[in-house]
C-alpha positions as CSV (number, residue, x, y, z in Angstrom):
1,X,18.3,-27.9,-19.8
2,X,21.7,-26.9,-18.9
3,X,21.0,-25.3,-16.0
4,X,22.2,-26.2,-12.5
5,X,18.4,-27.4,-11.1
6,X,17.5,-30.1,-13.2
7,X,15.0,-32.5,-11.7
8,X,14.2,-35.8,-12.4
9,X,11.1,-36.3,-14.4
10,X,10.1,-39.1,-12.0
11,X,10.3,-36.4,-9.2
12,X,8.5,-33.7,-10.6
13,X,5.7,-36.6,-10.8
14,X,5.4,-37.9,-7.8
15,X,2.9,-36.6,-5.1
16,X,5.8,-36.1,-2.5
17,X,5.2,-37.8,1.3
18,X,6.6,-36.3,4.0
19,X,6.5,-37.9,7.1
20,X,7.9,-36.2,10.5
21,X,10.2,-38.1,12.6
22,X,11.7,-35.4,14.9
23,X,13.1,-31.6,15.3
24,X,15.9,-32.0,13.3
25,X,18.0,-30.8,10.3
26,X,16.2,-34.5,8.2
27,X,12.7,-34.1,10.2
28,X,11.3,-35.0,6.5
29,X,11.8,-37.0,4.0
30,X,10.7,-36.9,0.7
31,X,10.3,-40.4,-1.2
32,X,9.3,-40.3,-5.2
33,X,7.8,-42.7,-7.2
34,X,10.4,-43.3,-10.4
35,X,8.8,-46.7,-11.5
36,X,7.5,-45.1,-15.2
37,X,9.2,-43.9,-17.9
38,X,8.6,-40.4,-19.6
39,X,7.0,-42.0,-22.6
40,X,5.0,-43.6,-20.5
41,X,3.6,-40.8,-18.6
42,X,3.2,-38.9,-21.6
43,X,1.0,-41.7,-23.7
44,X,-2.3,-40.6,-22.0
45,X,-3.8,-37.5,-20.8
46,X,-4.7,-38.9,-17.4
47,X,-1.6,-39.9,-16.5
48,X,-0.4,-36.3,-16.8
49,X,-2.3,-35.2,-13.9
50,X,-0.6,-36.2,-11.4
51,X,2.8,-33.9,-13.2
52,X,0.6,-31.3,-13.0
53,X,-0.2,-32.0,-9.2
54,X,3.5,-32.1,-8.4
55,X,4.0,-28.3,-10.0
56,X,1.2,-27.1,-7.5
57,X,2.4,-29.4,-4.3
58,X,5.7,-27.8,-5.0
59,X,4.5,-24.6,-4.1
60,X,4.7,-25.7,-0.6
61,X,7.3,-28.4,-0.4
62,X,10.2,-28.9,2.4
63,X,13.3,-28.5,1.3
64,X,13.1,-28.6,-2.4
65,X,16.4,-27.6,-3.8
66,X,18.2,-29.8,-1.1
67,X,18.6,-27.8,1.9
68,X,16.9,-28.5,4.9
69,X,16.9,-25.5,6.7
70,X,13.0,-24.8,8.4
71,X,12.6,-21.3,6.0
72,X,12.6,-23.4,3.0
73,X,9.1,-24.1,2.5
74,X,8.0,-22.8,-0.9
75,X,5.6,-20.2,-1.9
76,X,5.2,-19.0,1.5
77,X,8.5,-19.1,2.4
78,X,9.3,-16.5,-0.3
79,X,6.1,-14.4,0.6
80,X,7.1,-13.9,4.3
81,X,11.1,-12.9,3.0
82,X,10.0,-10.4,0.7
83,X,7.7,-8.9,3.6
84,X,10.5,-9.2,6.2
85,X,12.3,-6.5,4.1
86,X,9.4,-4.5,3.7
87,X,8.7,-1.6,6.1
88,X,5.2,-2.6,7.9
89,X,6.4,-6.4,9.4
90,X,8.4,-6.4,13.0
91,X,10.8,-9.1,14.1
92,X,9.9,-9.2,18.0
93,X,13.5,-10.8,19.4
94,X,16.2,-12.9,18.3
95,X,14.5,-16.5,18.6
96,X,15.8,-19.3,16.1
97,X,16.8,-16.6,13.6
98,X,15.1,-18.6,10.1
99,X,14.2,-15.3,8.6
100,X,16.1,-12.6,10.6
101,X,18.9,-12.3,7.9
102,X,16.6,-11.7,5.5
103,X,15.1,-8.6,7.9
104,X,18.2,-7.4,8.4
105,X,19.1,-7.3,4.9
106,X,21.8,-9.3,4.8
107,X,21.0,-12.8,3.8
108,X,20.0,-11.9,0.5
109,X,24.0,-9.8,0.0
110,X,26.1,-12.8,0.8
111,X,28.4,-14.1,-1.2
112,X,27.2,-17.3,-3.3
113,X,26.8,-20.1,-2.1
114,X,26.9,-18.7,1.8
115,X,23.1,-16.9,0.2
116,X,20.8,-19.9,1.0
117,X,17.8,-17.2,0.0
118,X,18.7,-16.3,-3.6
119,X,19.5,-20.4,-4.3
120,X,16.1,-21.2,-2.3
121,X,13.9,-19.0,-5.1
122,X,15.7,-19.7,-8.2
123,X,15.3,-23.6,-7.3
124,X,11.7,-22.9,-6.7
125,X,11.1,-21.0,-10.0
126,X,12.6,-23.0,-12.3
127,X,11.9,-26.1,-11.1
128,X,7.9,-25.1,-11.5
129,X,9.3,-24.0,-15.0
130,X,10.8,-27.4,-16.0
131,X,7.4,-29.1,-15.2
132,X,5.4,-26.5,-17.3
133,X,7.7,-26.9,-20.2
134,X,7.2,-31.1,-19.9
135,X,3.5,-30.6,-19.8
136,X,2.7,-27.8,-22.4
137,X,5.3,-30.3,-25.1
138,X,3.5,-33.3,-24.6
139,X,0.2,-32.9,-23.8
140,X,-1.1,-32.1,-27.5
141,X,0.4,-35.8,-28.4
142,X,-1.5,-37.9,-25.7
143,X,-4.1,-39.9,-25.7
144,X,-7.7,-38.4,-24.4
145,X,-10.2,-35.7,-24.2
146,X,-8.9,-32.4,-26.0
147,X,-11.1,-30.5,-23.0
148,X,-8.7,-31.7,-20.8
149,X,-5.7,-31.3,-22.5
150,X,-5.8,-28.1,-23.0
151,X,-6.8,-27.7,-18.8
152,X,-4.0,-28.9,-18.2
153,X,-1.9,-26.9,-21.2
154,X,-3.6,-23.9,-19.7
155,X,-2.7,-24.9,-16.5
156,X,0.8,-25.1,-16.8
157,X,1.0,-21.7,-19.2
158,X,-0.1,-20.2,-15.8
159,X,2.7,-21.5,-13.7
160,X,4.6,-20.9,-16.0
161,X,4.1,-17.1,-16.2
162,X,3.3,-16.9,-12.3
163,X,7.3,-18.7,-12.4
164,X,9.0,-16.0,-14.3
165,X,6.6,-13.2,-12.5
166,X,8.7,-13.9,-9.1
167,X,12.1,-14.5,-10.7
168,X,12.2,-11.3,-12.4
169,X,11.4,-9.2,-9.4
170,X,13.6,-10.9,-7.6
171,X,16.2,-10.4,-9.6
172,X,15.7,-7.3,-10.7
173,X,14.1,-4.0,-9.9
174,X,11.0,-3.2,-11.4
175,X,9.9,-3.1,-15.0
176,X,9.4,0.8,-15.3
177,X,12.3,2.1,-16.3
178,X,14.1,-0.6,-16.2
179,X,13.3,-2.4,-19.3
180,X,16.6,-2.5,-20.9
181,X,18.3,-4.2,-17.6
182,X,19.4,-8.1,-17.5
183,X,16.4,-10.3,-16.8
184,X,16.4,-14.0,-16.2
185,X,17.0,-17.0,-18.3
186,X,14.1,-18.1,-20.2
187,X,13.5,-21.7,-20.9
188,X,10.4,-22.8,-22.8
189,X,11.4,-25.8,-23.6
190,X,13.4,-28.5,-22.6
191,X,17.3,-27.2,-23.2
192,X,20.9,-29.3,-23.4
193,X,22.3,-25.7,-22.9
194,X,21.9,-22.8,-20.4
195,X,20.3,-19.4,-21.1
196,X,21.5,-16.0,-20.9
197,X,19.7,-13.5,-18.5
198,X,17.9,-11.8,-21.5
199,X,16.1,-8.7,-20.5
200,X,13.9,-7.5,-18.0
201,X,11.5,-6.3,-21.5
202,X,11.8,-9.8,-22.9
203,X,10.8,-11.6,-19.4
204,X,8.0,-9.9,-19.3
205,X,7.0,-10.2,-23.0
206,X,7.2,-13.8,-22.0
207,X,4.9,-13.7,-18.9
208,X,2.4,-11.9,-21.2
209,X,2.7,-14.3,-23.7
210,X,1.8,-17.4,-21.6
211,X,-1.1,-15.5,-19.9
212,X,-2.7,-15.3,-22.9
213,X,-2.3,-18.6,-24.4
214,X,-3.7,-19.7,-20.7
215,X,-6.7,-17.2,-20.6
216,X,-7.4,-18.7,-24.1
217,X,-7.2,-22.3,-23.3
218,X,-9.2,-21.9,-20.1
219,X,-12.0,-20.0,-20.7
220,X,-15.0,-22.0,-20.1
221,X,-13.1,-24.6,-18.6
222,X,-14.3,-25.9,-15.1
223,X,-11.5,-26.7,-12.4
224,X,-11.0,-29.2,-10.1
225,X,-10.3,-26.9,-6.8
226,X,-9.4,-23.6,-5.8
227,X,-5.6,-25.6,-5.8
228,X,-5.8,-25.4,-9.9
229,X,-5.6,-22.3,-12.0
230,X,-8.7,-20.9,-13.9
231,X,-9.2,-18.5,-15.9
232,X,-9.9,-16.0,-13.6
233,X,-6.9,-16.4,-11.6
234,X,-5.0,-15.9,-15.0
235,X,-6.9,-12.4,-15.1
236,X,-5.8,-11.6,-11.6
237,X,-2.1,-12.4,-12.5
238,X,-2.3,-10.5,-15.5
239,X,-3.6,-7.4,-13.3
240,X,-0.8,-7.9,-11.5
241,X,1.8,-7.8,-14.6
242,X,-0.2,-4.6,-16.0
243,X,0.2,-2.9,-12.7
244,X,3.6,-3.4,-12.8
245,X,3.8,-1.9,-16.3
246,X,1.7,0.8,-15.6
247,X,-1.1,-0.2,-18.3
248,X,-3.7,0.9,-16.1
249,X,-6.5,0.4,-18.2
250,X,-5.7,-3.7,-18.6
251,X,-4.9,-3.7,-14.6
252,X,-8.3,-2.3,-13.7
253,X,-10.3,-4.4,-16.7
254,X,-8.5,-7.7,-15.3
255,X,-9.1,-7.1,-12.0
256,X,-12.5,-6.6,-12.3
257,X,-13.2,-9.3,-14.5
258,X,-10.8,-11.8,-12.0
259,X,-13.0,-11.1,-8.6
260,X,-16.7,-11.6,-10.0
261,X,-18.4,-14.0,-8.2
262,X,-15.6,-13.6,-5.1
263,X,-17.8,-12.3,-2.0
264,X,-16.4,-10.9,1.2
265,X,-15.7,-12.4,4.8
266,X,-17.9,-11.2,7.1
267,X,-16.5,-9.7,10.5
268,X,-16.7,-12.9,12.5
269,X,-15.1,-15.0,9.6
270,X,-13.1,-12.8,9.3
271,X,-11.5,-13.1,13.0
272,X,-11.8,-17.0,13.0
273,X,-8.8,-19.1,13.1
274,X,-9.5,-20.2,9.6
275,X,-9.9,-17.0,7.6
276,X,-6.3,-17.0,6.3
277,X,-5.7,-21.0,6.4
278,X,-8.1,-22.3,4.4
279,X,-8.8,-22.0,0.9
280,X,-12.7,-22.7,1.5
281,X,-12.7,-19.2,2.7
282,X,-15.2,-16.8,0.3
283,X,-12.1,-14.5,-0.8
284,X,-9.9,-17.4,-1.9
285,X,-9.4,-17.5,-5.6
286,X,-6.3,-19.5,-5.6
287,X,-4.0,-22.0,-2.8
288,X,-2.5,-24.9,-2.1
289,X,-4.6,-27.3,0.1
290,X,-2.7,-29.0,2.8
291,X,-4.1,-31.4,5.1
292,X,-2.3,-32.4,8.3
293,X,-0.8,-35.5,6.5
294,X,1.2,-33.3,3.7
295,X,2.1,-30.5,6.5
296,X,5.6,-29.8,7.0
297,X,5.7,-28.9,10.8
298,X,8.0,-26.6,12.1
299,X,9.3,-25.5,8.3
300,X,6.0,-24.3,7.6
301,X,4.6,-20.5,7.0
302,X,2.2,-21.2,10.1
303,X,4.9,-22.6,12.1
304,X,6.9,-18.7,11.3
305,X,3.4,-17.0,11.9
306,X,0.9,-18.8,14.9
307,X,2.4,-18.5,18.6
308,X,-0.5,-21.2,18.8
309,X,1.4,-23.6,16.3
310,X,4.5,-24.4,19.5
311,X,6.6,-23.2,16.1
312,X,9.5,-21.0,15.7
313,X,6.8,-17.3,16.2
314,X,6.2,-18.8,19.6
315,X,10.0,-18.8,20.5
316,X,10.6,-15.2,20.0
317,X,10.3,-15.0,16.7
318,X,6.8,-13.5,16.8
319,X,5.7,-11.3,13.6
320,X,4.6,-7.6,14.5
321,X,2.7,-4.8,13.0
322,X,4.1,-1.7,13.4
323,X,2.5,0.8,15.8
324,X,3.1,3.3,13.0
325,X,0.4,1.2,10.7
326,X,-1.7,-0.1,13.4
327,X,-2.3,3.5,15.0
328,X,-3.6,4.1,11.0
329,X,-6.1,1.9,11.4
330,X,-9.6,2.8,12.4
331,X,-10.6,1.0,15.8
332,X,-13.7,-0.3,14.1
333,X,-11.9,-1.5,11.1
334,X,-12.1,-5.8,11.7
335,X,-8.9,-6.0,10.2
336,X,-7.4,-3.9,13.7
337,X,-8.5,-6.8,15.4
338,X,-6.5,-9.3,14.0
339,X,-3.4,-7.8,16.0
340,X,-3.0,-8.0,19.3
341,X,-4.1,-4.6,21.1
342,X,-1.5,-2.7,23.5
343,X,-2.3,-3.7,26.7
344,X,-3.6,-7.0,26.0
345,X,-0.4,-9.1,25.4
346,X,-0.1,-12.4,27.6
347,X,2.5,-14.9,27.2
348,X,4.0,-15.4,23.3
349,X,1.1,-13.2,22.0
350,X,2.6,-10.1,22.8
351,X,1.7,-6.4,21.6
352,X,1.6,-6.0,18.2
353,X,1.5,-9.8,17.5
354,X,0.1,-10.5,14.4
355,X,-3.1,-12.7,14.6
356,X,-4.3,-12.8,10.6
357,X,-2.5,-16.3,10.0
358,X,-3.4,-19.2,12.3
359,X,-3.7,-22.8,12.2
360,X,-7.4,-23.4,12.0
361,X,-7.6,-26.0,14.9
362,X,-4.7,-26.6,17.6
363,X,-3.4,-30.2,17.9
364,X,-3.3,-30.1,13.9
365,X,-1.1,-28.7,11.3
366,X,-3.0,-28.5,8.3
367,X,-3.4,-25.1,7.4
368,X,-3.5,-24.0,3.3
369,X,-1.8,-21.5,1.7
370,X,-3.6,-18.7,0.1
371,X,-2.2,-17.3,-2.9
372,X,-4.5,-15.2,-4.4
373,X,-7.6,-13.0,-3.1
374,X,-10.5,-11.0,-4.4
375,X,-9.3,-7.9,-2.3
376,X,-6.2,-7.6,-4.1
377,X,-8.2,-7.4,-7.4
378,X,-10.3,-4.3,-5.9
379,X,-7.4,-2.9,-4.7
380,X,-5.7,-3.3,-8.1
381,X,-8.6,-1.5,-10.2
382,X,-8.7,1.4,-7.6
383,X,-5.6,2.3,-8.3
384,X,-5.8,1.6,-11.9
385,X,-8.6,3.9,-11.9
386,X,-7.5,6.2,-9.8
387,X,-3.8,6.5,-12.2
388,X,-6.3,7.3,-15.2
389,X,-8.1,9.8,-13.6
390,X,-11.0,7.7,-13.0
391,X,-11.2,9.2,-9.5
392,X,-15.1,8.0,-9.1
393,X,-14.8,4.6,-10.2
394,X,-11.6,4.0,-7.9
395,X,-14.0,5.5,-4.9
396,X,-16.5,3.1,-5.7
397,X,-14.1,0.2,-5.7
398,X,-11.9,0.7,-2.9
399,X,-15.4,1.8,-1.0
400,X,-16.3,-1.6,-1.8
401,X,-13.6,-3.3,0.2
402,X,-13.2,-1.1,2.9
403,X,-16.6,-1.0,4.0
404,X,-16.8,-4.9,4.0
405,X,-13.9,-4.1,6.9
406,X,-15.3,-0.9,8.1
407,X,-18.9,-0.4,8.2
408,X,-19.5,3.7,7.3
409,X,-16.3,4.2,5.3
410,X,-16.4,6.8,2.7
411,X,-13.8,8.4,0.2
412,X,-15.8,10.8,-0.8
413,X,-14.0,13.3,-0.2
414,X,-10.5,12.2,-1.6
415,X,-9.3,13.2,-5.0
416,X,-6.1,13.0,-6.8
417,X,-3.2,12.4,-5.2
418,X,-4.8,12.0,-1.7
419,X,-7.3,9.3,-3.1
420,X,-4.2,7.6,-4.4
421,X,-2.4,7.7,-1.1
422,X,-5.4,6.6,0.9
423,X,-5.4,3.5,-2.1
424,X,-1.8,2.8,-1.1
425,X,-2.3,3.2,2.6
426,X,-5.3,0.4,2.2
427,X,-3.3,-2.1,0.5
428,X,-0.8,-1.9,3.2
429,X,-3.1,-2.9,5.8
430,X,-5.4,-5.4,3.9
431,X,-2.4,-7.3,2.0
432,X,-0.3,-7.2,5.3
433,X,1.8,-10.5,5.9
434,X,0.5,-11.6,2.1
435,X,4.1,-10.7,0.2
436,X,3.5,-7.9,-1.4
437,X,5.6,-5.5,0.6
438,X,8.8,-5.7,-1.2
439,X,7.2,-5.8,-5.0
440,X,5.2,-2.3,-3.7
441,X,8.4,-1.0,-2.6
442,X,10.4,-1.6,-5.5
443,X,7.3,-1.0,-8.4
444,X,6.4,2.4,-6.6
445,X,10.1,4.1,-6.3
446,X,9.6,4.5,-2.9
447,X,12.9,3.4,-1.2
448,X,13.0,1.5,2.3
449,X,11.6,4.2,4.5
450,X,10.6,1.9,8.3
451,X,9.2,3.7,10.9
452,X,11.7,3.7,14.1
453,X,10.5,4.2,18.3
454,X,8.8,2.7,20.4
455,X,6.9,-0.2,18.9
456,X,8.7,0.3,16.1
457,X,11.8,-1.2,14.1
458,X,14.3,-1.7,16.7
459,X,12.3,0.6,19.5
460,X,11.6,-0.7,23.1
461,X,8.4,-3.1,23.1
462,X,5.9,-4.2,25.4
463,X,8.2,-6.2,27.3
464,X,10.8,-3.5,28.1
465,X,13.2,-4.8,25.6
466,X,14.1,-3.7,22.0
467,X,12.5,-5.4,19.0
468,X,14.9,-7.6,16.8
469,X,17.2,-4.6,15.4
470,X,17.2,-4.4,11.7
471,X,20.2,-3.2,11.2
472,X,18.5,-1.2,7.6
473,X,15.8,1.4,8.1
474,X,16.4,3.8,5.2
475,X,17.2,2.6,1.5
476,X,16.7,4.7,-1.7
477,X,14.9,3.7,-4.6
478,X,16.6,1.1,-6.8
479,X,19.0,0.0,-4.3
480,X,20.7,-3.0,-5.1
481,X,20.1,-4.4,-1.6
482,X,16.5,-5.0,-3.2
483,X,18.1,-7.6,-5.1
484,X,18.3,-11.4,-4.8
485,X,21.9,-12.5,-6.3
486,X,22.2,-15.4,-9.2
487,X,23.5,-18.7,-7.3
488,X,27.2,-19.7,-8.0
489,X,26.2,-23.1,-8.9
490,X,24.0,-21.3,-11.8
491,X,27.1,-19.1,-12.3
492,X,29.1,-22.2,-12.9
493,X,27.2,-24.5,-14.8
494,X,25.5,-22.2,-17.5
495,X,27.3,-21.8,-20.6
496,X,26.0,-18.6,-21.4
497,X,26.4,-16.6,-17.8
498,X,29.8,-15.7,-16.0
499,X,30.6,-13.6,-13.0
500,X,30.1,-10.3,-15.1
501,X,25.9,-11.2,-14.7
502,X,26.2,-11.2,-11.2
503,X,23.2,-8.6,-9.6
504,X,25.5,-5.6,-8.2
């Protein structure tokens, strides 16, 4: 593969350690394993396991495209970003500054390679890409039990698609619309020569592809953990793709089919420390597990998120809601109490704070990484439903979710339009902090619109002082601000790109 991020086989293999030795720019160290050869690895089914585990740990691995900067920590890392430049998460003061360029919409416009973000994601992607590709060649021609070869083909068809999935909207706007437009280099295989960008059709027609060659493989297959794939988190991510394309009637039939068996939090799981940090949680359909030995500290989502964690949100860079969402909220709704109440503030946990994401026990730093949940899926189908004028059946399923929050809800009387805004309004506050903001924005035409005052983007706090200014409250639809910009080094070492696919 021509392409600027090729990785060792050896390293894509190895479980990698990292060990903390201090608060610095080389805090960790990551050491692989590179005693075996490829043929080797390949000759038995077992043995390709452990390639497989190094796709998933790389979903929340320090520093993985060689820069050591504390907001480079994987799946997260990209999650909090693309919520940052959403319109519903507040920046409370300067602090260390990891993500504020990215709130203030202008880490992801500099000039390659000064844009650390846009080389962060595409190392990410295509590194989980290049493992997929090694796995779904060789498996067929190992030795061992066909159940598990095709696990672990199914497997990596999954990453595969969940891969391009965030590269292309990235990238690039959304796919309505916008079919026609430059995508992202598609590789599925090993190449000696880089890709062109494609289109944003073809992309897709590729995520679609590898979804169903997963679903197919892993039906009736059992997995491991809530840290592998199964079938049913392939059904979620292919709601997620059809909701995108606005084929409502495969979101809603996905969706539905991805959350059976899923039950809710109760109120006072909910509210513990370990609702949204561990994957044993009843809504989890899909993480990476991450015990305190495999934590990376201070570059760490929880480190960004917990004023308990002595991180970087405990040093001013605390993550708000806005009082414009918050006030939207019922006070009975459980999902209120997750944020700290005006008035109550003490110390780092000031007004607004958000509470949702905590380290499940202090003097530890494991905390996993939730990827996927049943409320999404419900979410999904009611507004599947609710876009095919199936206004009763999207009632009952967003009735469904809400009242596991708040007791008493109804939408009975909502229709139309309003049902569908009242939808859109409930993903906002369920999903919150979960990375969704900036796919909604772009998928639903809506432009940047963030609210401004007190509490607010840039208004006075609870401290007297202004919030983190974000420089950008209003963008319209399509802007090209929404868009992460292909790295130079990919500029210069593909073949088959030049400055002239540069995002605008």
């Amino acid at each position: 593969m021509k392409h600027i991020f090729k990785k060792s086989l050896a390293i894509a293999v190895s479980l990698s350690i990292v060990t903390l030795v201090g608060c610095k720019k080389d805090y960790l160290e990551t050491t692989p394993s590179d005693g075996v050869t490829e043929q080797q690895i390949y000759s038995n089914t077992a043995d390709i396991v452990p390639v497989l585990d190094g796709a998933y740990l790389s979903l929340f691995e320090y520093g993985i495209n060689g820069t050591t900067g504390h907001d480079n920590y994987g799946q997260k890392a990209v999650d909090l970003s693309n919520d940052l430049v959403g319109q519903d998460m507040i920046v409370h003061s300067q602090g260390y500054g990891w993500f504020n360029r990215d709130y203030q919409y202008t880490e992801w416009q500099l000039p390659t390679p000064s844009n650390r973000r846009s080389d962060i994601v595409w190392y990410l992607y295509y590194n989980v890409i290049k493992t997929a590709n090694a796995i779904i060649a060789n498996v067929d021609g190992s030795n061992g039990a066909t159940a598990l070869k095709e696990s672990l083909k199914g497997q990596a068809y999954g990453l595969r698609a969940y891969a391009y999935y965030y590269l292309i909207n990235n990238y690039q706007q959304t796919f309505k619309g916008n079919e026609s437009k430059p995508g992202v280099p598609i590789y599925i295989a090993d190449a000696t020569a880089g890709a062109a960008r494609g289109t944003v059709q073809l992309t897709y027609d590729q995520i679609k592809a590898d979804l169903n060659a997963a679903e197919a493989l892993l039906t009736g297959k059992t997995r491991a953990s809530k840290v592998n794939i199964d079938v049913q988190v392939i059904k979620g991510f292919k709601a997620r793709v059809a909701l995108l394309q606005e084929d409502w009637a495969t979101a809603a039939t996905n969706a539905s089919q991805a959350r059976a068996g899923y039950s809710f939090m109760s109120p006072a799981q909910y509210t513990a420390f370990t609702a949204f940090s561990t994957l044993s949680s009843p809504e989890v359909m899909w993480g990476s597990l991450i015990p305190n030995d495999q934590a990376t500290i201070y570059a760490s989502f929880m480190s960004h998120m917990d004023v308990r964690a002595s991180g970087y949100a405990a040093l001013g860079g605390q993550k708000k809601i806005t009082k414009d969402l918050y006030d939207q909220m019922s006070g009975a709704d459980i999902r209120k109490a997750v944020f700290t109440a005006p008035g109550a503030g003490s110390g780092s946990n000031v007004e607004y704070n958000q509470r949702k994401f905590q380290l499940p026990a202090t003097g530890s730093w494991a905390a996993d990484y939730i990827y996927m949940r049943n409320a999404e899926m419900y979410l999904i189908e009611a507004e599947a439903l609710a876009r095919s004028n199936n206004d009763a059946g999207a009632r009952t399923a967003l009735e469904t979710l809400v009242q596991s929050r708040l007791p008493g809800y109804s939408a009975a009387s909502l229709n139309g339009a309003a049902l569908l805004n009242e939808i859109l309004l409930q993903r906002r506050m369920e999903l919150w902090g979960e990375g969704f903001s900036m796919l909604d924005i772009k998928r639903l035409k809506t432009g940047l619109n963030r609210p401004t005052g007190a509490n607010n983007h840039g208004g006075v706090n609870s401290t007297g002082n202004p919030n983190l200014n974000p420089m950008v409250y209003t963008l319209p639809d399509a802007d090209p601000k929404f868009l992460m910009r292909i790295p130079q080094r990919e500029l210069d070492n593909n073949s088959n790109m030049t400055a002239a696919d540069q995002n605008p």
